[in-house]
C-alpha positions, 0 to 999 in steps of 0.5 A, a space after each residue: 718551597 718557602 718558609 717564615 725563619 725568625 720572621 723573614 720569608 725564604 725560598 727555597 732554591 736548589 743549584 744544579 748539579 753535573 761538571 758544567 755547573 760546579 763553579 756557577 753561582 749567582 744567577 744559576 740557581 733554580 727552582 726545582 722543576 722538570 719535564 712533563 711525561 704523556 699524560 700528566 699534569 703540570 701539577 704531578 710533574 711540579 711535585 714529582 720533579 721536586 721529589 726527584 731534585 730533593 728527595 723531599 715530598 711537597 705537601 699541600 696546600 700549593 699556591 699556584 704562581 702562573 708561569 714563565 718563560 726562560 731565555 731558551 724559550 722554555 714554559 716553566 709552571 710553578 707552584 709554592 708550598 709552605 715546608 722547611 728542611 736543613 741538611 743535605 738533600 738527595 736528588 736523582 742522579 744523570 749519567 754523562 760522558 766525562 771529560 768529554 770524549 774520554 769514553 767514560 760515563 760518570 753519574 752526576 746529582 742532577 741538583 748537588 744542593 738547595 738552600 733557602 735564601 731571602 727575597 734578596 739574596 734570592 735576587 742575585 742567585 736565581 736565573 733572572 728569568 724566574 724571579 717574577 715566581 717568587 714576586 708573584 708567591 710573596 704577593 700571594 702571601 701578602 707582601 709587597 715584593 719591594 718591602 721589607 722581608 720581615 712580617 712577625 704576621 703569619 701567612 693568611 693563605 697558606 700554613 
């Protein structure tokens, strides 16, 4: 999800939830997304795991970004949308042994917050390999990924 705050583009990125990530910060961050089920499309997976993150239903239109691939060598698909929120989000939650070995299960968010964040600030929070996601989303929208953030003209391709 993106957004246009008094004139500067934004992004919206979520950080991920559970005990191991608690105190991980830049580069951690991500954007909300997830596994694809048998017979569904990248697509549905793309709003539906956005839903599950954030309890926030994408709308259309979508920008398609194409896809990268993370260190790990997982393909990750993304697609932009125009939308805001403020407060607090309300993700699906995942169970884990914790402390480790201890026998007992806790149920963790799988994302414990989101926030938008400028292109620049976007920089140093998101896993580096999704970066050229948003470079390609603010290409899209018109802008060069080196300019300046600020563009008083709306988005010609997205609303």
């Amino acid at each position: 999800m993106y957004r246009r705050h008094n004139g500067v583009l934004e992004f919206f990125l979520a950080h991920p939830g559970g005990p191991f990530s608690r105190k991980m910060d830049d580069g951690f961050w991500t954007i909300p997304k997830g596994e694809q089920g048998t017979g569904e499309s990248l697509m549905d997976v793309a709003q539906r795991e956005f839903e599950e993150e954030t309890g926030l239903k994408p709308k259309p239109p979508f920008i398609e970004l194409g896809w990268i691939q993370q260190k790990g060598g997982k393909l990750v698909h993304g697609w932009a949308f125009a939308g805001d929120h403020e407060g607090p989000i309300k993700s699906n939650t995942f169970k884990l042994e914790w402390p480790p070995d201890s026998g007992v299960f806790e149920e963790f968010p799988e994302v414990d917050r989101a926030q938008f964040f400028t292109l620049e600030e976007a920089r140093a929070k998101l896993k580096q390999a999704q970066f050229p996601l948003l470079e390609r989303l603010v290409t899209a929208l018109g802008q060069s990924p080196t300019e300046n953030s600020r563009d008083k003209s709306p988005p010609s391709r997205a609303q």
